[in-house]
Backbone as CSV, one residue per row, in Angstrom:
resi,resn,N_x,N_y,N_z,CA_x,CA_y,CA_z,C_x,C_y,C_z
1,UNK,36.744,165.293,-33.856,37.620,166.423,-33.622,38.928,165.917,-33.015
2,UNK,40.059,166.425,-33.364,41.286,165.988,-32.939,41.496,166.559,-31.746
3,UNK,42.449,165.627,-30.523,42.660,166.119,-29.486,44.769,166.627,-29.959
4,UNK,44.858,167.087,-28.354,46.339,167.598,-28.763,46.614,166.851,-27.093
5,UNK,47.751,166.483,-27.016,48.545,166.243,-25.587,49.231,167.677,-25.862
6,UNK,49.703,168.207,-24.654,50.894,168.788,-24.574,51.203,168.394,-23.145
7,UNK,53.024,168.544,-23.639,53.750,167.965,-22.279,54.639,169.035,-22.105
8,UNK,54.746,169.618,-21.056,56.166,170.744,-20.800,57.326,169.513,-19.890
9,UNK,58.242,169.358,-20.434,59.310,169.027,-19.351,60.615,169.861,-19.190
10,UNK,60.903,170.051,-18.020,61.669,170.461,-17.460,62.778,169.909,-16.828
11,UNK,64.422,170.242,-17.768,65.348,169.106,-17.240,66.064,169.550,-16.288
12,UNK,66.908,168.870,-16.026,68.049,169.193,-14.530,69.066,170.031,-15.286
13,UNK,69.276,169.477,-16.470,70.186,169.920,-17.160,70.033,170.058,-18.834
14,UNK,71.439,170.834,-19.260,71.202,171.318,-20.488,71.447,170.024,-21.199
15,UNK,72.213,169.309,-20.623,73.014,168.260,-21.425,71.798,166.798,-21.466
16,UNK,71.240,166.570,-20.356,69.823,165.664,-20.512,68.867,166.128,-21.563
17,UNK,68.759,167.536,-21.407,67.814,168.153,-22.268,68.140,167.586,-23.684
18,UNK,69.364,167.860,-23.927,70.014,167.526,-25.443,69.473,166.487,-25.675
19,UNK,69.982,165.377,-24.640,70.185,164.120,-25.122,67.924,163.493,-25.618
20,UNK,67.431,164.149,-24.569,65.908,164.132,-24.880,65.544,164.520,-26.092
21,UNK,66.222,165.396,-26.402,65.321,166.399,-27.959,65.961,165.495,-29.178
22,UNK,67.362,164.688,-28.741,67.960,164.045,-29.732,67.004,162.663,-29.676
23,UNK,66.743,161.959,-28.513,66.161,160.892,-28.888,64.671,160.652,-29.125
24,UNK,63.860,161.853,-28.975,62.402,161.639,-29.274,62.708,162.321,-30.324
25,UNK,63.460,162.951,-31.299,63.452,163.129,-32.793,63.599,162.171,-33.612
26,UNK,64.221,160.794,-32.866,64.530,159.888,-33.898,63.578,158.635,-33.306
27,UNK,62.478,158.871,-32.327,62.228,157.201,-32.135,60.563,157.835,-32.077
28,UNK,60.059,158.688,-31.819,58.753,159.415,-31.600,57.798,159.121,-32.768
29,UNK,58.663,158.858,-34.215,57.236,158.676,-35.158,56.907,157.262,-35.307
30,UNK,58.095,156.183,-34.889,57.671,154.996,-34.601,56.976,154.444,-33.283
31,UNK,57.474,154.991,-32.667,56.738,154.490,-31.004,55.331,155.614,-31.403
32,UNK,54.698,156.396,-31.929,53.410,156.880,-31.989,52.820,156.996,-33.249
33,UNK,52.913,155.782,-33.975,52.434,155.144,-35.217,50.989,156.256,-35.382
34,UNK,50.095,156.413,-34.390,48.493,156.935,-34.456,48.624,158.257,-34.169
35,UNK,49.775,159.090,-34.074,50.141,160.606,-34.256,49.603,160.824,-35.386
36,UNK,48.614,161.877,-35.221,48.346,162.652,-36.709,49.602,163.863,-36.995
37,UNK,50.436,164.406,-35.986,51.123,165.022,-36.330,51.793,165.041,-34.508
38,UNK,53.352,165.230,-34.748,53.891,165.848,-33.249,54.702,166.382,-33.314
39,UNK,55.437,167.690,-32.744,55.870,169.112,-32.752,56.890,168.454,-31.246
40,UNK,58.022,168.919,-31.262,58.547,169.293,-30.388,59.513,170.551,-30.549
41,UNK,59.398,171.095,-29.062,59.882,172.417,-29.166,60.708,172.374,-27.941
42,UNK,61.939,173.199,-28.687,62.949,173.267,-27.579,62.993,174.694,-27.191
43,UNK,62.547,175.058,-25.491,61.872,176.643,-25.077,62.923,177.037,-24.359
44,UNK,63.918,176.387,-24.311,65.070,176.637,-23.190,65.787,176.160,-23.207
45,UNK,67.183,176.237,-22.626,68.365,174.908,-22.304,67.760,173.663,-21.752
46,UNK,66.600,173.890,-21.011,66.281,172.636,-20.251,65.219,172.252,-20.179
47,UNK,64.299,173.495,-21.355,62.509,173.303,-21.666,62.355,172.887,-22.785
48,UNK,61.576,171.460,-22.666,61.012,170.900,-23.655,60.000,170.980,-23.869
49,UNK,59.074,171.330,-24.452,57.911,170.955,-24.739,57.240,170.251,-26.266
50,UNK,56.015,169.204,-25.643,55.944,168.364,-26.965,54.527,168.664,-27.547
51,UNK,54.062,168.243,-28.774,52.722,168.423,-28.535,52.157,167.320,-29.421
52,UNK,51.665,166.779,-29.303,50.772,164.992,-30.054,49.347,165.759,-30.693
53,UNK,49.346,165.182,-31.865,47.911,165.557,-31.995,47.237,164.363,-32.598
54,UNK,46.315,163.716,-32.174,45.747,162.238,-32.276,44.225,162.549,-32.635
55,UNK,43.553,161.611,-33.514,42.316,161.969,-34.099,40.862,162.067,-33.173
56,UNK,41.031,161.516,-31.820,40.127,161.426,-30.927,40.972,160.263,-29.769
57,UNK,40.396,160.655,-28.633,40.700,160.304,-27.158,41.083,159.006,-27.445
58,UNK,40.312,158.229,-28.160,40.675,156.916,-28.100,42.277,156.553,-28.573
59,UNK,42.601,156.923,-29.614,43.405,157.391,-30.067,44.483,157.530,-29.578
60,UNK,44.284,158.959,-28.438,45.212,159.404,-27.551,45.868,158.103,-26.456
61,UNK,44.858,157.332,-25.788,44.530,156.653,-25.063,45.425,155.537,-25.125
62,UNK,45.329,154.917,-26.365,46.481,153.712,-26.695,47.692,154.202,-26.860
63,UNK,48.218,155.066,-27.121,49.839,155.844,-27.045,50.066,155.880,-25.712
64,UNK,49.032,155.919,-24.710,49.688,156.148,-23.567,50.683,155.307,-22.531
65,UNK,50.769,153.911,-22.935,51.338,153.023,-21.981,53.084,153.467,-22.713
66,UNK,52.949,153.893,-24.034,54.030,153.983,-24.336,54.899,155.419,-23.907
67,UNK,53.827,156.084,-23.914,54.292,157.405,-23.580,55.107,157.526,-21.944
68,UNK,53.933,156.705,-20.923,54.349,156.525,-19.350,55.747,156.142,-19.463
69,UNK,55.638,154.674,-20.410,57.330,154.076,-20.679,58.359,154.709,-21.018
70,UNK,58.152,155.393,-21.616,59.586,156.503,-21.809,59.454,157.582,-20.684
71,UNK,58.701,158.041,-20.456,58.360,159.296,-19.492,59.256,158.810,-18.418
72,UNK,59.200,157.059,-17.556,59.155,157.074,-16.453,60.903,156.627,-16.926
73,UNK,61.643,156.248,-17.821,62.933,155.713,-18.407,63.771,156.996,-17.935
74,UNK,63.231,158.356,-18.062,63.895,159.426,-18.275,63.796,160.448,-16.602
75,UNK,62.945,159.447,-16.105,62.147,160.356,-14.259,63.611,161.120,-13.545
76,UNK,64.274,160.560,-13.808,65.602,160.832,-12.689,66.121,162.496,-13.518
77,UNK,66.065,162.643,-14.813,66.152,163.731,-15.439,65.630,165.146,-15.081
78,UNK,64.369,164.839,-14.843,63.564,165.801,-14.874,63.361,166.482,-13.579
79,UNK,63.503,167.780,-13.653,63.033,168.587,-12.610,61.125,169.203,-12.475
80,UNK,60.597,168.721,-13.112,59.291,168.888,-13.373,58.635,168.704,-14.853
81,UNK,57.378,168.156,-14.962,56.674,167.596,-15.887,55.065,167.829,-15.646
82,UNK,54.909,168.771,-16.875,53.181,169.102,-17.012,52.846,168.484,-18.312
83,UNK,51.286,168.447,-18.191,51.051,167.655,-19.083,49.689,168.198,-19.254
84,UNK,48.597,168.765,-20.273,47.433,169.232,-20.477,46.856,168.227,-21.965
85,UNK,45.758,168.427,-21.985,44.932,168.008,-23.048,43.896,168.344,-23.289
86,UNK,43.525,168.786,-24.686,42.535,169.168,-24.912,42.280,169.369,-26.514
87,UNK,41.172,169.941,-26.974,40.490,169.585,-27.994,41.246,170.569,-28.948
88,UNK,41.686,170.156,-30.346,42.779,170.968,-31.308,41.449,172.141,-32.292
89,UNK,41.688,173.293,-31.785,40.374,174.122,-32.267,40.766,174.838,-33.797
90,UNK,42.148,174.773,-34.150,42.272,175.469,-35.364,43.914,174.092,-35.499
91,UNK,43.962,173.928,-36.765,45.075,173.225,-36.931,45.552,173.784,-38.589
92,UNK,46.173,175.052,-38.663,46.373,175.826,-40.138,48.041,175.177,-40.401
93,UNK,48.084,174.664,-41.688,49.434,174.744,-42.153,50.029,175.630,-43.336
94,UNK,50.752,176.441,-43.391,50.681,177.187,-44.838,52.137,176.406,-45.349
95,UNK,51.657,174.961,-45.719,52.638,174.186,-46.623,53.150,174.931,-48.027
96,UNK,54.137,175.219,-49.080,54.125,175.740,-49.644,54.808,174.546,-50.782
């Protein structure tokens, strides 16, 4: 069963925010080669939220040194950072 990360971050600003949504659009499918799929969503001027979906924990597990590495590149940005995980119970696409 596939797991999902989700990460909410929360920036200082609109303009960090930008610069975040611009650079995990262009470096996110190489730095997480074992993504079965990842969504980012922009919820605000300064809310990001991401969501990873990886085929099992293990999975999840090895993305993570990379994930900390950027996470901690960007620390001075952020005004708060959540992070949940758990098991992906419906995953529907209506591709057309």
């Amino acid at each position: 069963m596939s797991v999902a990360r989700i990460t909410t971050l929360n920036l200082k600003s609109k303009e960090a925010a930008d610069e975040m949504v611009q650079n995990y659009s262009t470096t996110a499918p190489s730095k997480f080669p074992e993504a079965e799929q990842l969504l980012q969503i922009r919820a605000g001027d300064t809310t990001i939220i991401a969501i990873s979906l990886y085929e099992n924990n293990e999975a999840m597990e090895r993305a993570t040194a990379t994930r900390t590495k950027s996470l901690d590149s960007n620390k001075d940005n952020f005004a708060s950072v959540d992070m949940k995980v758990g098991t992906v119970e419906l995953n529907h696409s209506n591709k057309h």
